[in-house]
C-alpha positions in Angstrom: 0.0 0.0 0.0 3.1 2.4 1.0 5.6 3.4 -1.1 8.9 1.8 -0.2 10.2 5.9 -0.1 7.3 6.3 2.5 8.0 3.3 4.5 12.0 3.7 4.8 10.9 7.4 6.0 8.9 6.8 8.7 11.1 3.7 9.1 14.2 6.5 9.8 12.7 9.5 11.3 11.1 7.1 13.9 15.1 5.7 14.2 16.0 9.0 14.4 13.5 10.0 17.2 14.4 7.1 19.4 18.4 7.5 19.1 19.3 11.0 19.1 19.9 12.9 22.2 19.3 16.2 22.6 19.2 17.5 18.9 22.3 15.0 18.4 23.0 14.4 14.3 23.0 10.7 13.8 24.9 9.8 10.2 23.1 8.8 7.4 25.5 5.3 7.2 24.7 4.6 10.3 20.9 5.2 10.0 20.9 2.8 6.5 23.4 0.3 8.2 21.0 -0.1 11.7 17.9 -0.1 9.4 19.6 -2.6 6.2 18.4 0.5 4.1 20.2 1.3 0.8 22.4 4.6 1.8 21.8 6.5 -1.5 18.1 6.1 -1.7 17.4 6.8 1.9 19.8 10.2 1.9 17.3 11.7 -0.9 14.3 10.1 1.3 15.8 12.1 4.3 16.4 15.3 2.3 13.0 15.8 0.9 12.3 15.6 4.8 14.8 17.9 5.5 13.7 20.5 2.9 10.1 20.4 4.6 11.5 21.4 7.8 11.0 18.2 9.8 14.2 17.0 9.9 17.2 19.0 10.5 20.4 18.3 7.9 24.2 19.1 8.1 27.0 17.9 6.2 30.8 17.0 7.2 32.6 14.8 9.4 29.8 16.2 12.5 26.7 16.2 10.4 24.1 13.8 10.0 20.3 14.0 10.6 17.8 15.3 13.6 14.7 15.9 14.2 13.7 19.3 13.5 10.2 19.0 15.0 8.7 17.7 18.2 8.0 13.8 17.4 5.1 14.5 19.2 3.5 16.6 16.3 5.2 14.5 13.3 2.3 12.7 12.0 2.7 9.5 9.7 0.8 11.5 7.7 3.3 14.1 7.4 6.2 11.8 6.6 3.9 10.2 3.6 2.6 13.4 1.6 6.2 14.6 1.7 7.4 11.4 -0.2 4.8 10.7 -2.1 2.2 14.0 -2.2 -1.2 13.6 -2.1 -1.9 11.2 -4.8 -2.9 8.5 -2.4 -5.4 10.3 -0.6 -6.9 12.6 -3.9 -6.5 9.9 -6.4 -9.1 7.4 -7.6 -8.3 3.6 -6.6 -8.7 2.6 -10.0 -8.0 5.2 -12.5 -5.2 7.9 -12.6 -7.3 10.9 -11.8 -8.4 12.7 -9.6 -11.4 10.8 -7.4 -14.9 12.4 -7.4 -14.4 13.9 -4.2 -11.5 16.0 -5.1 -13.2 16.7 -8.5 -17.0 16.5 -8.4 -17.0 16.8 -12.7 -15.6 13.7 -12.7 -17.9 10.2 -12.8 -17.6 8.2 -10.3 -15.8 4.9 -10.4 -17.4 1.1 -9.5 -15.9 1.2 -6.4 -15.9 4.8 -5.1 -18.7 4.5 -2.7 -16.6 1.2 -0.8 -13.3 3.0 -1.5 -13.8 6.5 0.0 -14.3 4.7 3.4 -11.2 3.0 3.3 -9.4 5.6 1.9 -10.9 8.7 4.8 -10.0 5.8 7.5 -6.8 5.7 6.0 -6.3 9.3 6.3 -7.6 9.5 9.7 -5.3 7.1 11.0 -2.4 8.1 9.4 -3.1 11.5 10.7 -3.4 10.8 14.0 -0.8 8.1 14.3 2.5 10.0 15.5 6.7 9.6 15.1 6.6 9.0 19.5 3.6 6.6 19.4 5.7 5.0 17.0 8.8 5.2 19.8 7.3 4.0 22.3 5.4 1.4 20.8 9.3 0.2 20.0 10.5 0.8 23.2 7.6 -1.0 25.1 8.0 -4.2 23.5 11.0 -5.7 22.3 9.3 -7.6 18.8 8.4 -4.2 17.2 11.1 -3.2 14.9 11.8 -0.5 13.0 
């Protein structure tokens, strides 16, 4: 359902949020190593992030990646329409447009009426599901991986 791009972000800004210490920069080989996350793919990932000002950037032999906003107020939501826009949430399930409920001139599509459900649960949770929950989900039980 995810993108891979959307899941190795919230996969690495919740990495970031639970191992950085007071603003600490955490390197980008050691984010892709801990995670088994290609290093070039994830460093344009984490630098779309950066340029939408939720996660801080610096380069050098110091630099690396923090969190540039309280994981408290990162949604998953957040982390996904910065990788992959809004597509997912305006477009129909079944054709590449626009669904009916971003553009009323359109016709509706077989499945619209099941779909918008889904798709404004989806939304919800995603929007209410947070980088910390995400923490301390983690941290609370040792199977969850991220």
């Amino acid at each position: 359902m995810l993108s891979s791009s959307s899941k190795y972000g919230i996969r690495a800004v919740t990495y970031i949020a639970s191992h950085s210490q007071n603003g600490s920069k955490i390197g980008i080989k050691q984010i892709s190593e801990d995670l088994g996350l290609p290093t070039p793919f994830l460093a344009k990932i984490l630098q779309l992030l950066a340029k939408q000002k939720i996660l801080s950037s610096s380069k050098g032999p110091h630099g690396g990646f923090s969190l540039l906003r309280d994981p408290k107020k990162i949604t998953l939501l957040d982390i996904i329409t910065t990788i992959e826009g809004n597509d997912m949430f305006d477009n129909c399930v079944i054709h590449n447009m626009p669904c009916i409920a971003v553009d009323e001139n359109k016709l509706m599509c077989p499945v619209h009426a099941d779909y918008i459900k889904v798709k404004n649960n989806l939304e919800r949770f995603f929007s209410k599901k947070t980088i910390q929950s995400l923490v301390v989900s983690a941290r609370d039980q040792d199977k969850i991986y991220i």
